[in-house]
N, CA, C and O atoms as a GROMACS GRO file, in nm:
protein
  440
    1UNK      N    1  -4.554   3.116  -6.056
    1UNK     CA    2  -4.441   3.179  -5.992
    1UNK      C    3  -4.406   3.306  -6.068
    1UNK      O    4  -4.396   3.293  -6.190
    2UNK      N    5  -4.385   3.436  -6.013
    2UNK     CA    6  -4.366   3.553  -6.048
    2UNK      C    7  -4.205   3.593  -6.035
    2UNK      O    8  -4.144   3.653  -5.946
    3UNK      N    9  -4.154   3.522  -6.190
    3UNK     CA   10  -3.990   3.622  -6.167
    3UNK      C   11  -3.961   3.733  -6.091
    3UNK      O   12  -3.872   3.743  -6.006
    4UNK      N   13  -4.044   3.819  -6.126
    4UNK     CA   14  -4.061   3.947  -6.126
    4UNK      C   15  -4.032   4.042  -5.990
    4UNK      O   16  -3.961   4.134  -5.948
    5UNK      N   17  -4.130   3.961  -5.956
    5UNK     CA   18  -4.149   4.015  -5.757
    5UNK      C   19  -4.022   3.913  -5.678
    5UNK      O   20  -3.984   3.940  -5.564
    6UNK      N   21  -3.992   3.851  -5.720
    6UNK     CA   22  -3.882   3.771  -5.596
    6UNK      C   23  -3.812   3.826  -5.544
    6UNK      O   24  -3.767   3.924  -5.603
    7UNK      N   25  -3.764   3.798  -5.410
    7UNK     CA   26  -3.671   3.861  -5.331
    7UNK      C   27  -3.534   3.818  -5.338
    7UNK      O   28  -3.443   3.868  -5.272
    8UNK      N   29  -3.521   3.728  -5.417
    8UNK     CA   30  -3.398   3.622  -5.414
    8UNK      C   31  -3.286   3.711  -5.456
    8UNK      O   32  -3.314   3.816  -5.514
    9UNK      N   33  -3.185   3.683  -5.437
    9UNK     CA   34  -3.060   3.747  -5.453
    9UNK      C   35  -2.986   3.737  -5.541
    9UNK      O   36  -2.932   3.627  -5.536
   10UNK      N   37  -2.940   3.823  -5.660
   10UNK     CA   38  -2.885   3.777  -5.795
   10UNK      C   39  -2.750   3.741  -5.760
   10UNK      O   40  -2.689   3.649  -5.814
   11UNK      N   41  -2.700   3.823  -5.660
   11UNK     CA   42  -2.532   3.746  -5.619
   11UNK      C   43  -2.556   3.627  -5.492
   11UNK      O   44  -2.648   3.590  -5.420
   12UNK      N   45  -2.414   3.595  -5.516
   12UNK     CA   46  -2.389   3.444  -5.365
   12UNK      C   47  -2.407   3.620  -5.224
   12UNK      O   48  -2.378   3.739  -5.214
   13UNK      N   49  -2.474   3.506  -5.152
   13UNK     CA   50  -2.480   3.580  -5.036
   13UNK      C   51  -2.488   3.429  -4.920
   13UNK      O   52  -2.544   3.321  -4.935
   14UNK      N   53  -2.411   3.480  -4.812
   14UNK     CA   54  -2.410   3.399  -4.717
   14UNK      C   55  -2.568   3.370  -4.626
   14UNK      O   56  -2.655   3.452  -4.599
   15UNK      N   57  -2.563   3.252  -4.600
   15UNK     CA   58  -2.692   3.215  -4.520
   15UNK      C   59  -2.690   3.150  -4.352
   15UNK      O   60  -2.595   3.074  -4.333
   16UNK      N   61  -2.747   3.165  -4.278
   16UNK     CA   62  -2.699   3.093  -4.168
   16UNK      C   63  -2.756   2.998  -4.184
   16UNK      O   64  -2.869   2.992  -4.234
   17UNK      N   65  -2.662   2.871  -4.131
   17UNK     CA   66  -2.687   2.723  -4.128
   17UNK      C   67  -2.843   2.684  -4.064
   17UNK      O   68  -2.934   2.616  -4.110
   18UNK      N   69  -2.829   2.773  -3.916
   18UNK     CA   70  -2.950   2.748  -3.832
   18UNK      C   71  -3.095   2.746  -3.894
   18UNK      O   72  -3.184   2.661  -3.887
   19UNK      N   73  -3.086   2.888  -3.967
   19UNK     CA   74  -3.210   2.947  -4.043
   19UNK      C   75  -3.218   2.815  -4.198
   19UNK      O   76  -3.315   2.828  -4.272
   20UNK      N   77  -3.138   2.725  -4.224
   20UNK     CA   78  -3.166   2.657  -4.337
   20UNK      C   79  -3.240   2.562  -4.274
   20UNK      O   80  -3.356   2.536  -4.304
   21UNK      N   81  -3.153   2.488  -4.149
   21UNK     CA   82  -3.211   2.340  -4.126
   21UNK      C   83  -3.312   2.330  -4.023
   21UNK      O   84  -3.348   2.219  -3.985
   22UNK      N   85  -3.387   2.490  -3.949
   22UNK     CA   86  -3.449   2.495  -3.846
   22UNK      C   87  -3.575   2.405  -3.885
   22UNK      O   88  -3.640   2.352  -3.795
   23UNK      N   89  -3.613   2.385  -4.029
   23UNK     CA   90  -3.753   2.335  -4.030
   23UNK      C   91  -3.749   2.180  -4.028
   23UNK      O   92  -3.845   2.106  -4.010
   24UNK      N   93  -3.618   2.145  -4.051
   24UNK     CA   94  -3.657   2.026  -4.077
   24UNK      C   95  -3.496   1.943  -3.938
   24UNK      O   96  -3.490   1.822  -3.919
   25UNK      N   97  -3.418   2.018  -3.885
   25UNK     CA   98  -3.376   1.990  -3.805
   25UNK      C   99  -3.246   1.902  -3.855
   25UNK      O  100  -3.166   1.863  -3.770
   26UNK      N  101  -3.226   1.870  -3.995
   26UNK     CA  102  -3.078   1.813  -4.027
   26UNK      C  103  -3.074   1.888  -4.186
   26UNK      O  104  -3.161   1.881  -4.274
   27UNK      N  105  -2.949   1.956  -4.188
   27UNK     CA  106  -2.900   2.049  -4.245
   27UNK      C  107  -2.894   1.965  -4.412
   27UNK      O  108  -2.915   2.024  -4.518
   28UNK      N  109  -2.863   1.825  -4.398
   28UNK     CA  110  -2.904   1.722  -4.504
   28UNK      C  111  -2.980   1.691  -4.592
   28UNK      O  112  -2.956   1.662  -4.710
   29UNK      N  113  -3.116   1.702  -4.512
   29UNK     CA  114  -3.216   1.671  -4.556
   29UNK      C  115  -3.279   1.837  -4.641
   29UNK      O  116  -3.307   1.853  -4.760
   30UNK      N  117  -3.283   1.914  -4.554
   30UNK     CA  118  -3.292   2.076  -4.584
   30UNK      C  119  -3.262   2.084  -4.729
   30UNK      O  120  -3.338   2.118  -4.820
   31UNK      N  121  -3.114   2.038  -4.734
   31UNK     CA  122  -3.062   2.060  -4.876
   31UNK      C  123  -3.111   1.986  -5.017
   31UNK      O  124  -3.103   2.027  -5.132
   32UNK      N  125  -3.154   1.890  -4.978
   32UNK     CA  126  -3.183   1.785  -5.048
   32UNK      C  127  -3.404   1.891  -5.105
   32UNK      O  128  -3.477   1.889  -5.205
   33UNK      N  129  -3.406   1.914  -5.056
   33UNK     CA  130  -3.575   1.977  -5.021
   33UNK      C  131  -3.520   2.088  -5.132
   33UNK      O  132  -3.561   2.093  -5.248
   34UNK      N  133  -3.406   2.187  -5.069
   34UNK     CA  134  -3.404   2.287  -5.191
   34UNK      C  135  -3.338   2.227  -5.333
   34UNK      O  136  -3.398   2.256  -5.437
   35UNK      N  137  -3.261   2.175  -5.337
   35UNK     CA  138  -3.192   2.102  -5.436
   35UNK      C  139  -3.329   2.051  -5.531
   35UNK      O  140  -3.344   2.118  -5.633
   36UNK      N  141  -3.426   1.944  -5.509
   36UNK     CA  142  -3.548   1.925  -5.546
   36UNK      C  143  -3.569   2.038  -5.621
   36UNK      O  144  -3.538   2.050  -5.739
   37UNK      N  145  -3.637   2.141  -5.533
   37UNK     CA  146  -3.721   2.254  -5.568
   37UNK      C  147  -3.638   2.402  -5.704
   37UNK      O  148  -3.683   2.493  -5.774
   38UNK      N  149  -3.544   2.359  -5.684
   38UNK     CA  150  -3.403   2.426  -5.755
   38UNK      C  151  -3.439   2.328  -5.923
   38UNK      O  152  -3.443   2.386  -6.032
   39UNK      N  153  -3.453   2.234  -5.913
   39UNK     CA  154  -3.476   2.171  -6.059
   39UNK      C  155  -3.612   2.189  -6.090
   39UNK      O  156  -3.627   2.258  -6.191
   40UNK      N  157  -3.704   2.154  -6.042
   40UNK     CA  158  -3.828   2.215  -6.078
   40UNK      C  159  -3.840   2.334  -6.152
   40UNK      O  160  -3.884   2.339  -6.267
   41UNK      N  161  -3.794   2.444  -6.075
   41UNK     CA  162  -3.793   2.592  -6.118
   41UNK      C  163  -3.725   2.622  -6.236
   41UNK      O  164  -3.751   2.707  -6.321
   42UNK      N  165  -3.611   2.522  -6.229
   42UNK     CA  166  -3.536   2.548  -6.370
   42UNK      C  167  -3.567   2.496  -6.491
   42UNK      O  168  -3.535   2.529  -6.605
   43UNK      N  169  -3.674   2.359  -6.426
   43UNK     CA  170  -3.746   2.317  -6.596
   43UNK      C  171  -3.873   2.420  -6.646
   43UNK      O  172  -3.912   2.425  -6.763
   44UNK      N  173  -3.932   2.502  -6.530
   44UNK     CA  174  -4.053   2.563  -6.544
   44UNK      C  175  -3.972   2.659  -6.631
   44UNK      O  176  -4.016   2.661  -6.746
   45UNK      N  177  -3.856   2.746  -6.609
   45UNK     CA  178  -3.776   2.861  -6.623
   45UNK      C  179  -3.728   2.858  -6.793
   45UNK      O  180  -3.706   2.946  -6.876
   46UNK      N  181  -3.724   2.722  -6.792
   46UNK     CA  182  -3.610   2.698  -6.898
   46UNK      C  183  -3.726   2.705  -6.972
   46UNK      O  184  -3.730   2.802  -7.047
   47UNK      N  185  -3.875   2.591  -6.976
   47UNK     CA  186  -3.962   2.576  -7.043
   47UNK      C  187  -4.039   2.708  -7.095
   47UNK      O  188  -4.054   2.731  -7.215
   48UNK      N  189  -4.085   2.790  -6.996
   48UNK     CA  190  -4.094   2.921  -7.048
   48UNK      C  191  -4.019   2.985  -7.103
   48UNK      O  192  -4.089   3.049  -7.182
   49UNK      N  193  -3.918   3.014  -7.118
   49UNK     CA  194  -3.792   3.073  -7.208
   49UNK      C  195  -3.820   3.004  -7.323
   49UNK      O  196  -3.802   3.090  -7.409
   50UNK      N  197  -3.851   2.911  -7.376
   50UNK     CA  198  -3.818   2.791  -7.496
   50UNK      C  199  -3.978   2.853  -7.565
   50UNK      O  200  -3.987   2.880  -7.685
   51UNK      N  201  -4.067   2.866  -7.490
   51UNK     CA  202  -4.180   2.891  -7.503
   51UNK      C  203  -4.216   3.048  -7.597
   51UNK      O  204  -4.296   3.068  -7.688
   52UNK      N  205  -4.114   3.144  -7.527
   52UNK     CA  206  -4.115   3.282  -7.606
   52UNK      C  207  -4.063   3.279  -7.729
   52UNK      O  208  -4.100   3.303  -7.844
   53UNK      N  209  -3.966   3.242  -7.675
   53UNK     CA  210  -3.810   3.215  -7.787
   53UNK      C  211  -3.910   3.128  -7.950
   53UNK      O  212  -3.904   3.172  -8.064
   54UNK      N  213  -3.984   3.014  -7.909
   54UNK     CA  214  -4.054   2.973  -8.032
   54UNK      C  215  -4.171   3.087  -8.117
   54UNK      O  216  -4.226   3.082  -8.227
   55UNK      N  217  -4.172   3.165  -8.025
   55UNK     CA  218  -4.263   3.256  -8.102
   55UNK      C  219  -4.155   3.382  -8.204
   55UNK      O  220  -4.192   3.449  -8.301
   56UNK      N  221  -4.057   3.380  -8.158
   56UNK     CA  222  -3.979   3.424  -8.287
   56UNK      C  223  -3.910   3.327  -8.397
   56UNK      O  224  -3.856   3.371  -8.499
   57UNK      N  225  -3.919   3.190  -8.366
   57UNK     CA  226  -3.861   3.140  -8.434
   57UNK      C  227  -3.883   3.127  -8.583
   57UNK      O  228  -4.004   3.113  -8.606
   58UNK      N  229  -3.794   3.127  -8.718
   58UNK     CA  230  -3.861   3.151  -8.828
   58UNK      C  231  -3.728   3.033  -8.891
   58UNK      O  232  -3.608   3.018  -8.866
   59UNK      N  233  -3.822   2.970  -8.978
   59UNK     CA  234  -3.786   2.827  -9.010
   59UNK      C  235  -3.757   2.890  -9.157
   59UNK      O  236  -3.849   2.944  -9.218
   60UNK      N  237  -3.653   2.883  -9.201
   60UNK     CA  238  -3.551   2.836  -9.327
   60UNK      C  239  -3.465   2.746  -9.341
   60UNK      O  240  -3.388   2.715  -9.251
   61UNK      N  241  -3.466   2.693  -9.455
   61UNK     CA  242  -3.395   2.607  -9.508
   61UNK      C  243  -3.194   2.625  -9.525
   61UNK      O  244  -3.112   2.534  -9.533
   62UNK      N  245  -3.172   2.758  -9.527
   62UNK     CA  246  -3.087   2.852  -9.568
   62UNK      C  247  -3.044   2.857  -9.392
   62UNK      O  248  -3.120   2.888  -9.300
   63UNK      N  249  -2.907   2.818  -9.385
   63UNK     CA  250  -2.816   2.802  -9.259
   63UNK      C  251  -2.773   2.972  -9.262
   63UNK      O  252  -2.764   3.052  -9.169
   64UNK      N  253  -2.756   2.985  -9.374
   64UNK     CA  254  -2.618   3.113  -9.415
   64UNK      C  255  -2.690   3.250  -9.369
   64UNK      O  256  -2.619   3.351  -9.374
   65UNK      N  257  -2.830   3.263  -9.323
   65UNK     CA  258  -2.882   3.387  -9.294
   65UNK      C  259  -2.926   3.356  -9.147
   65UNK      O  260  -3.002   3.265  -9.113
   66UNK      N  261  -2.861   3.454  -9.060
   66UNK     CA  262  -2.920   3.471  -8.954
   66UNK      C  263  -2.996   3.597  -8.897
   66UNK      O  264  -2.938   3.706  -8.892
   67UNK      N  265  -3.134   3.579  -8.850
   67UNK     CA  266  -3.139   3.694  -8.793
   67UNK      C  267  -3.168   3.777  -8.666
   67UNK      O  268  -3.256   3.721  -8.601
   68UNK      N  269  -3.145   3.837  -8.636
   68UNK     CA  270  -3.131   3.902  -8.502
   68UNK      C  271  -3.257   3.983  -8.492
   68UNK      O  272  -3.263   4.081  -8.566
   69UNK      N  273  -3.384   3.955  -8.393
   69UNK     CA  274  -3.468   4.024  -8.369
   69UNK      C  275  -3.426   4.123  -8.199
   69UNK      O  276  -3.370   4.074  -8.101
   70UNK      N  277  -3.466   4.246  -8.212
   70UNK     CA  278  -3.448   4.284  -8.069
   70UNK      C  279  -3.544   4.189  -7.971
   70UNK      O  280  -3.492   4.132  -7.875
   71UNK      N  281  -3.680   4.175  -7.998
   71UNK     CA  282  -3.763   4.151  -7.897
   71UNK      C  283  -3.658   3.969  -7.837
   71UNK      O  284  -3.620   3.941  -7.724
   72UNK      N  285  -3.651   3.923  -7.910
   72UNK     CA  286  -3.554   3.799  -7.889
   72UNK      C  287  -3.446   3.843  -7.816
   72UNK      O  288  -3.411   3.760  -7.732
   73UNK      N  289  -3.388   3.932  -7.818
   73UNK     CA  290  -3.282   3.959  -7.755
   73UNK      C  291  -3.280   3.984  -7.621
   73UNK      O  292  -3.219   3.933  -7.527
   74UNK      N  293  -3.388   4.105  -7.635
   74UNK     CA  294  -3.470   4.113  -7.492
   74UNK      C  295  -3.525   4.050  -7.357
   74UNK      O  296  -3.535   4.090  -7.241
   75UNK      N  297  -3.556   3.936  -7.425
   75UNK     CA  298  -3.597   3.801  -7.381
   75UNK      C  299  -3.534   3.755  -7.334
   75UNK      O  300  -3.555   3.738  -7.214
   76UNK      N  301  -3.370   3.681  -7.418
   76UNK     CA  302  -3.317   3.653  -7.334
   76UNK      C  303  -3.235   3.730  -7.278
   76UNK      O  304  -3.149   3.664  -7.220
   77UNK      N  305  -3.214   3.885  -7.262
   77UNK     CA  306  -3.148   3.908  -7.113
   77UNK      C  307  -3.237   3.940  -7.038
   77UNK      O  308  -3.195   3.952  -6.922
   78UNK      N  309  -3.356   3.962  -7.052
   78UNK     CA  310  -3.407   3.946  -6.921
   78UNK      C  311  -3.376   3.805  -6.825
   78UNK      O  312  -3.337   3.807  -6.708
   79UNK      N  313  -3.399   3.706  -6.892
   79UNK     CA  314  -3.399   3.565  -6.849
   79UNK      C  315  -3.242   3.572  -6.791
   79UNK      O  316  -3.223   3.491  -6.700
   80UNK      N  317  -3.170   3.623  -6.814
   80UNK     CA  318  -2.984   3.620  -6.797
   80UNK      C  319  -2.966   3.682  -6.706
   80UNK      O  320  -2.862   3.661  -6.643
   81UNK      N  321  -3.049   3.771  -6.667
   81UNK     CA  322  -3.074   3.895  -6.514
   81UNK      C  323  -3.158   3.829  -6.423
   81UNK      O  324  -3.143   3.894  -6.319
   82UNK      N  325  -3.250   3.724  -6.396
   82UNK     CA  326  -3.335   3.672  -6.290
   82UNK      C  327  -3.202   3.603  -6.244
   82UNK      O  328  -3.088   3.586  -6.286
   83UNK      N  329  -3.287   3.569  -6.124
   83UNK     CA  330  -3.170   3.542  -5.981
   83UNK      C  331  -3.163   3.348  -6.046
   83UNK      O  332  -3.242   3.297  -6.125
   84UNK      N  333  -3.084   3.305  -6.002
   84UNK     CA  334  -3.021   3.143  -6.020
   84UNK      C  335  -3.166   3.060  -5.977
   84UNK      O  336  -3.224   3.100  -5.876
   85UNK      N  337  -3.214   2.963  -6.040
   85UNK     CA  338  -3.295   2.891  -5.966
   85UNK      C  339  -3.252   2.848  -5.805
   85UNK      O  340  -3.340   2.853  -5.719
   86UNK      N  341  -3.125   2.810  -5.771
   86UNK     CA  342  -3.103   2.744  -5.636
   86UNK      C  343  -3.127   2.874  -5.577
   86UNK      O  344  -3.185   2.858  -5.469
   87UNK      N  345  -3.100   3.032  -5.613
   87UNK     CA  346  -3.121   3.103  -5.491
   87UNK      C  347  -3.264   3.131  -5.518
   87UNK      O  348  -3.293   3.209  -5.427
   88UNK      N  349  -3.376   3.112  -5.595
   88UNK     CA  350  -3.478   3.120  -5.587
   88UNK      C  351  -3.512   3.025  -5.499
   88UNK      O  352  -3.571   3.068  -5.400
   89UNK      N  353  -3.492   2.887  -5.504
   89UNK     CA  354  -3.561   2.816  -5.409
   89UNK      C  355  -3.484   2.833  -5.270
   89UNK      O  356  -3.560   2.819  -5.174
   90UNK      N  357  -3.374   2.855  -5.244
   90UNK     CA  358  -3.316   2.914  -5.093
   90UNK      C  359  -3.426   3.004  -5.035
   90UNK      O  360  -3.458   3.011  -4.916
   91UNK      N  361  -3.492   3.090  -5.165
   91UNK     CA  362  -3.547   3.224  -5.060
   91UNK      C  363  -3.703   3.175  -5.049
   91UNK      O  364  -3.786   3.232  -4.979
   92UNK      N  365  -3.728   3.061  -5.127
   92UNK     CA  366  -3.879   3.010  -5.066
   92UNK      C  367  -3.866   2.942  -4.950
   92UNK      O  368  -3.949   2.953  -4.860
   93UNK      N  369  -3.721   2.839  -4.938
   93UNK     CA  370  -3.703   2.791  -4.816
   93UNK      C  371  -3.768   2.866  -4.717
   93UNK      O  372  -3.875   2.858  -4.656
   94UNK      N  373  -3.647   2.958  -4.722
   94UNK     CA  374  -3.652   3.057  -4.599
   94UNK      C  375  -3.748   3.113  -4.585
   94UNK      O  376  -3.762   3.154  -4.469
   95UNK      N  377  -3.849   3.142  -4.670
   95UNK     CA  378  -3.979   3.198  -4.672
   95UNK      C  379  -4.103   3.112  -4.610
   95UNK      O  380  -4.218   3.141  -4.577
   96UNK      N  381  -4.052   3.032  -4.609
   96UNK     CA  382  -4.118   2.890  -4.606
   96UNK      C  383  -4.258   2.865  -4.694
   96UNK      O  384  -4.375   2.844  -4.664
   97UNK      N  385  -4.200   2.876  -4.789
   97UNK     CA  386  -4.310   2.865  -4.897
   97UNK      C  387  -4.301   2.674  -4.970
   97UNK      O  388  -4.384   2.629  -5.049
   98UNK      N  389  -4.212   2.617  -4.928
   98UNK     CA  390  -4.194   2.500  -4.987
   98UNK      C  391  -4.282   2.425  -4.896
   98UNK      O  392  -4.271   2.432  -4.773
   99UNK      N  393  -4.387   2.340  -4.968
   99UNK     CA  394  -4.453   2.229  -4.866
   99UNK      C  395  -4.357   2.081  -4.874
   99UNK      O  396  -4.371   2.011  -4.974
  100UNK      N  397  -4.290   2.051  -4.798
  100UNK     CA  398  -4.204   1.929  -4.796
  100UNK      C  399  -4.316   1.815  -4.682
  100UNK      O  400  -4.404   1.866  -4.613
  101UNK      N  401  -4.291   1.678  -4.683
  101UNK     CA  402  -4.324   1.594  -4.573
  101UNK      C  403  -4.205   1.445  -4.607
  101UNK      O  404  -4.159   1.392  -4.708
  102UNK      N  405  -4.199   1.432  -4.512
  102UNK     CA  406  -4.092   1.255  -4.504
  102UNK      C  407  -4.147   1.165  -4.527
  102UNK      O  408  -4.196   1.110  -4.428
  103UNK      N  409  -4.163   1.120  -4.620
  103UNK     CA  410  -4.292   0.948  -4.612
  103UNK      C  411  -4.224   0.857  -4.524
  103UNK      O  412  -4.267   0.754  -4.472
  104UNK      N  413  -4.122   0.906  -4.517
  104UNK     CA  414  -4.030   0.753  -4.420
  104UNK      C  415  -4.116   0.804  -4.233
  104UNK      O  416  -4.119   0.710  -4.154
  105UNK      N  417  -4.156   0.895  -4.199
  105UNK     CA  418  -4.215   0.889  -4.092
  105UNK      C  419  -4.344   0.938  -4.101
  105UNK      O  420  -4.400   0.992  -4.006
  106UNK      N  421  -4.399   0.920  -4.218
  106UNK     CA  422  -4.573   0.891  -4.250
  106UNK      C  423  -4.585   0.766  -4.241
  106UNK      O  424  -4.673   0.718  -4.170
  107UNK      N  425  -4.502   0.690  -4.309
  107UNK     CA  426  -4.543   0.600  -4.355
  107UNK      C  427  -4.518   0.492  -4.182
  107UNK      O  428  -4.584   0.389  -4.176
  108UNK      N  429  -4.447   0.518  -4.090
  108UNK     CA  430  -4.428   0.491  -3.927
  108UNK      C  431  -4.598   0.478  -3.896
  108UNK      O  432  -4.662   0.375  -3.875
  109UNK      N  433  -4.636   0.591  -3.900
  109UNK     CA  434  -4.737   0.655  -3.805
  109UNK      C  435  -4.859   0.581  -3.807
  109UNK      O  436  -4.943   0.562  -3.720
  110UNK      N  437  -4.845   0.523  -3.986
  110UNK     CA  438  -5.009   0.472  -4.010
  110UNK      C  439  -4.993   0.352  -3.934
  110UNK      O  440  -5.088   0.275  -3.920
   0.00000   0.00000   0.00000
């Protein structure tokens, strides 16, 4: 997944109801699909952040010195400027980039 390129929206912006639940036809379930996909992104998000962040990390014993690298800093505001995970996964919704299926009517069919 490419922070970078997303279209997602860093502020609340309104959505129409229709355009959320058209794919799956109850506005419920819809939510429940992005909600899912909204935690995912945020453990991938968070995990990569944790991931940079350890490459500055510098281990002393000594509480009383802290230090401030720019590139660390950098890091995290970039990470503080990408759009919210939930509106990232809103705009795959809508993109329809999320593969969802119901096992409760797979599991009918067989």
């Amino acid at each position: 997944m490419d922070l970078k390129k997303s279209k997602a929206p860093v502020n609340t912006t309104t959505i129409d109801k229709n355009m959320v639940d058209y794919p799956t036809g109850n506005i419920y379930e819809a939510i429940s699909i992005i909600s899912k996909r909204a935690n995912q992104i945020n453990v991938d998000i968070k995990k990569e952040l944790l991931e940079k962040l350890d490459e500055f990390a510098t281990y002393n014993d000594s509480l009383e010195e802290v230090f401030e690298n720019k590139e660390q800093i950098e890091v995290s505001k970039f990470y503080e400027r990408l759009p919210k995970p939930h509106s990232l996964s809103v705009q795959e919704w809508l993109d329809d980039k999320i593969y969802y299926r119901n096992t409760a009517t797979d599991s009918e069919s067989i």
